[in-house]
C-alpha positions in Angstrom: -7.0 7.1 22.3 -6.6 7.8 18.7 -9.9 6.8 15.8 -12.5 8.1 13.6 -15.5 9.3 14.0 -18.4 7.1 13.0 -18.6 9.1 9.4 -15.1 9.0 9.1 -14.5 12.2 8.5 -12.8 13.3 11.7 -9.9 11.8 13.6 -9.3 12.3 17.2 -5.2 12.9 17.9 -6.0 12.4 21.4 -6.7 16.2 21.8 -8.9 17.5 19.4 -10.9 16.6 16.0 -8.8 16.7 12.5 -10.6 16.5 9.7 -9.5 12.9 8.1 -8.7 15.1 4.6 -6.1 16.9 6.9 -4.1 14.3 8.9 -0.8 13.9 8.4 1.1 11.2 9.4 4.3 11.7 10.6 7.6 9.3 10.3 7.1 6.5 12.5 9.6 4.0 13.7 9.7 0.9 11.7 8.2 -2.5 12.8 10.1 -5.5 13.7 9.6 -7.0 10.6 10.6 -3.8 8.6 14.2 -3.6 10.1 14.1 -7.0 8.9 13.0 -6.3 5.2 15.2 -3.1 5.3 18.7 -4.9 3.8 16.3 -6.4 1.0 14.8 -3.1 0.3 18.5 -1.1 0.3 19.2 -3.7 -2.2 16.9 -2.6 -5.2 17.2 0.9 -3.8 17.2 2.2 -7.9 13.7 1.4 -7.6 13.3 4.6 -5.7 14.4 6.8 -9.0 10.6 7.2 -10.5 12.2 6.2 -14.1 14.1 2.5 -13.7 16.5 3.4 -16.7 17.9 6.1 -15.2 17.3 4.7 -11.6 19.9 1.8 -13.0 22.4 4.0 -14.7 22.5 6.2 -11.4 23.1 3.1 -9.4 25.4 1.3 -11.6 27.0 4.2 -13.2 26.8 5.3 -16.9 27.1 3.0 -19.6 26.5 -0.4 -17.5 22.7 0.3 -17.6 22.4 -2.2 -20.6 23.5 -5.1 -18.7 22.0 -4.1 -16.0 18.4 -3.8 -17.6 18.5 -7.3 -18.9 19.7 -8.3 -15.2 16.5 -6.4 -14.1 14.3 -8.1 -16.4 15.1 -11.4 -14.0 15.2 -9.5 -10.4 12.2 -7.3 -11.1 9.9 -9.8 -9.9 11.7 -10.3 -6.6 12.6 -6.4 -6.0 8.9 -5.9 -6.0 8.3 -8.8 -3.6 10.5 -7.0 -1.4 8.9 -3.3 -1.7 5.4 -5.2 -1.3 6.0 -6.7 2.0 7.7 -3.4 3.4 5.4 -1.6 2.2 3.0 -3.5 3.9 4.7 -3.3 7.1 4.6 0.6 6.7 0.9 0.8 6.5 0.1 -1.5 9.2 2.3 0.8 11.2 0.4 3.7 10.1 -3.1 2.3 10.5 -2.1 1.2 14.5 -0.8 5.0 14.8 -4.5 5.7 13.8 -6.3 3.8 15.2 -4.6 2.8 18.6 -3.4 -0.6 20.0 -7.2 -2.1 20.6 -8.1 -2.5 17.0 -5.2 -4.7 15.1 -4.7 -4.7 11.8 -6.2 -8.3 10.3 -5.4 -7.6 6.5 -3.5 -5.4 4.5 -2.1 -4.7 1.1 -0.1 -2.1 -1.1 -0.4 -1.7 -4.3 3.0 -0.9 -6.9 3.2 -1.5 -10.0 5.4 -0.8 -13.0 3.2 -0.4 -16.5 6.4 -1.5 -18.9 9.2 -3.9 -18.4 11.7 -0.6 -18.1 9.9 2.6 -16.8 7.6 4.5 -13.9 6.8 2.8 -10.9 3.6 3.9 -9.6 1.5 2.8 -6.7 2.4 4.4 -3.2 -1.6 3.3 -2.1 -2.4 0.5 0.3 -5.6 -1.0 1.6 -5.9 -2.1 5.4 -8.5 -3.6 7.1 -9.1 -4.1 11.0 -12.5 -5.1 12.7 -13.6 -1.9 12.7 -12.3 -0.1 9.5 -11.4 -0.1 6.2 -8.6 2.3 5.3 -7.2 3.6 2.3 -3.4 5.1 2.9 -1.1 6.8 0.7 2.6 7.4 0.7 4.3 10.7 -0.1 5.9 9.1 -3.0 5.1 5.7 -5.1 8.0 4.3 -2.7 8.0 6.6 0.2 6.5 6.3 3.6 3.1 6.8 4.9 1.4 10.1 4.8 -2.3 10.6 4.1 -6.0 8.6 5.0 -7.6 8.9 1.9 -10.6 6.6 2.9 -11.4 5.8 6.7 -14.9 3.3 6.6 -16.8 0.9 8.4 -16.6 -2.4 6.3 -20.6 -2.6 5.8 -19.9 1.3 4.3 -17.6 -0.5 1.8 -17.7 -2.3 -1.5 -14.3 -4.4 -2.0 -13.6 -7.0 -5.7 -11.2 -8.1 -7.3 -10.3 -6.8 -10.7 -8.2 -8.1 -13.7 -6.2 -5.3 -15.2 -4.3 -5.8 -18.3 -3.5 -8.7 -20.8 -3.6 -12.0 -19.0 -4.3 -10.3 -15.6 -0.4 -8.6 -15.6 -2.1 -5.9 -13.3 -4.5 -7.8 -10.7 -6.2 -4.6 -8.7 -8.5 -4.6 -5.6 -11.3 -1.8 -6.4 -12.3 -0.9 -2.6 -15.6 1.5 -3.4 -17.8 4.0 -1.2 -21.0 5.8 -2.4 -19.8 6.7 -5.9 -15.9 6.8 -5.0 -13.8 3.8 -6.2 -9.9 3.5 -5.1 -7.8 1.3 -7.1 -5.3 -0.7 -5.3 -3.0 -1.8 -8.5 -0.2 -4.0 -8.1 1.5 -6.8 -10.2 0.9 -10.6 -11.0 2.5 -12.8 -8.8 3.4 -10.2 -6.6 0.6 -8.6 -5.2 -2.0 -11.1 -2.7 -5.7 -9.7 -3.6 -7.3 -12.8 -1.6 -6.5 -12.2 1.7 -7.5 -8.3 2.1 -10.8 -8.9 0.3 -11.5 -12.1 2.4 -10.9 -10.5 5.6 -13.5 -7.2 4.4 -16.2 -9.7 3.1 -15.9 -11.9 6.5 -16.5 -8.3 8.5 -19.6 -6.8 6.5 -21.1 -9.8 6.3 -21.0 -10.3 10.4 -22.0 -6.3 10.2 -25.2 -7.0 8.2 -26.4 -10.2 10.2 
């Protein structure tokens, strides 16, 4: 049975101890609901190009990226949508590799962002929280799958809130803190669901502190 230790800083592959720092996660098959999201996904596939000008030109070919950035500025909102909830699938998946079958995920949440209408997409960080853990996960790349446990914590050990990042809340973030360590979990509004992850961690360490 994979988990943590109780400090979170070791992770038992079902053989020996890894130091949390050190696990890697490997490629994992896809969820149900993944496969399903993948055609969605394919579809904005320029997104995976780290600039979105010349993610667009690539995909379109050179010189139809103009029409095709003021044809983003309607679909950017929706390709997002689409990376969000695969994303999320992809971290769920991750956090059930770590910590085994008996502790479900109850709330998760990526975070993906773009700071300019046309330009870098960042993010590649999700939040997941079970009934025994709060985990922060990273991706290889801003769009790519699953690789690293940057934060594994009971949720008493956490502090989780909701912050309002740029003009007129454009980048809602979930700050999920520990001691003196704060993770940001960035994404974009209208797209990103702070609620529900922040609801289910606050329900938990609550119970904990009863």
């Amino acid at each position: 049975m994979s988990g943590f230790s109780d400090d979170g800083q070791w992770w038992w592959d079902g053989k020996d101890w890894i130091a949390t720092s050190q696990v890697v996660i490997p490629d994992l098959p896809p969820s149900d609901r993944a496969r399903e999201l993948e055609p969605q996904v394919r579809r904005y596939q320029f997104l995976d190009h780290a600039n979105l000008a010349s993610g667009l030109t690539w995909w379109a070919g050179d010189g139809l990226s103009g029409p095709l950035v003021l044809l983003w500025l309607v679909f950017q909102k929706r390709a997002f949508r689409a990376y969000r909830e695969w994303a999320i699938e992809q971290f769920k998946t991750a956090a059930n590799y770590l910590l085994g079958p008996n502790e479900p995920v109850l709330a998760a949440e990526a975070g993906l962002f773009t700071e300019v209408v046309i330009g870098w997409v960042w993010g590649g960080y999700g939040v997941v929280v079970t009934a025994g853990h709060v985990l922060i996960i990273a991706n290889d790349s801003g769009l790519g799958h699953p690789r690293r446990v940057l934060l594994a914590a009971h949720p008493e050990q956490v502090v989780m809130r909701p912050h309002a990042g740029g003009i007129l809340n454009a980048y809602p973030t979930i700050l999920v803190s520990v001691g003196g360590q704060t993770w940001p979990i960035r994404g974009m509004n209208r797209v990103i669901k702070t609620e529900p992850v922040i609801t289910a961690w606050w329900r938990l360490a609550n119970a904990a502190r009863v």
